[in-house]
C-alpha positions, 0 to 999 in steps of 0.5 A: 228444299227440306221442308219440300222433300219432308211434305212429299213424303208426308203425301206419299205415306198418306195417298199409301195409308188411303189406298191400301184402306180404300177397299176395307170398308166396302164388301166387294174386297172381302172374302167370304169362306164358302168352303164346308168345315165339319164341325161339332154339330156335325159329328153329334148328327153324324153319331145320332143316326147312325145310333137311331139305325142301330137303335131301329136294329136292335129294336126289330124295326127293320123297316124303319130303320131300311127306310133310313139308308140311302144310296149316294152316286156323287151328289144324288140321294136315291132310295135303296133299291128292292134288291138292296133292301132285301138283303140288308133286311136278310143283314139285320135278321141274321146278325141281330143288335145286342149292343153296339159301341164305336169302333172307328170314326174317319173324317174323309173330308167336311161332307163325308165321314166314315164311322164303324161300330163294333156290334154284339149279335150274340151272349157269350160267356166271357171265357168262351174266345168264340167271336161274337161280334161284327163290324158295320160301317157307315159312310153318311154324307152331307149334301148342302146342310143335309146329312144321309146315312148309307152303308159302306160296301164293305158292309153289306152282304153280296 
């Protein structure tokens, strides 16, 4: 009786071990993450736009660096309007670049960040408490694996 009692437990483990591997070799039961991470690929894109913006700036090329923007309702990427255009050029010209540096950078979620530069638009002497600097932020979004650069509102002239 003991050595039957002793067997059914040998079975009952092994028909337990066998069941619980039966689905590991086989890729149905496996999970895939399809869930987008920001990585560091991510955040160096991300920083090189908005520098080669900025760059376009502070460089005169208006155009070329209008033509990069884009405007963003949920996932549709669209040109900026003629309107828009206009007064971000007027933007541009009014507030020249001298020199830019990062000022914030917001993860929002892993295909949106928000990143704001503080931009010098005019020389002063450093004893002069005269304000000689603007915040521009930047709100680029990935759609599938392709970042967009876009102006925050709070960054456009109305």
């Amino acid at each position: 009786m003991k050595n039957y009692v002793i067997t059914a437990l040998i079975l009952v483990a092994a028909a337990i071990g066998f069941g619980a591997c039966s689905g590991c070799s086989s890729d149905s039961g496996k999970h895939k993450d399809t869930i987008p991470t920001f990585v560091k690929a991510d955040t160096t894109e991300v920083l090189r736009l908005t520098a080669e913006y900025l760059e376009c700036v502070k460089n005169k090329e208006y155009d070329k660096a209008t033509a990069m923007l884009r405007t963003i309702v949920d996932d549709s990427v669209m040109p900026l309007s003629e309107a828009t255009e206009q007064r971000i050029r007027a933007q541009q010209k009014t507030f020249p670049v001298l020199s830019y540096r990062v000022a914030d950078m917001e993860f929002v979620n892993a295909n949106r960040v928000t990143v704001a530069y503080a931009i010098e638009f005019f020389k002063k002497d450093p004893r002069d408490s005269i304000q000689n600097t603007i915040r521009v932020t930047f709100a680029p979004q990935r759609i599938g694996s392709q970042w967009y650069l876009e102006l925050s509102d709070k960054s456009k002239v109305k």
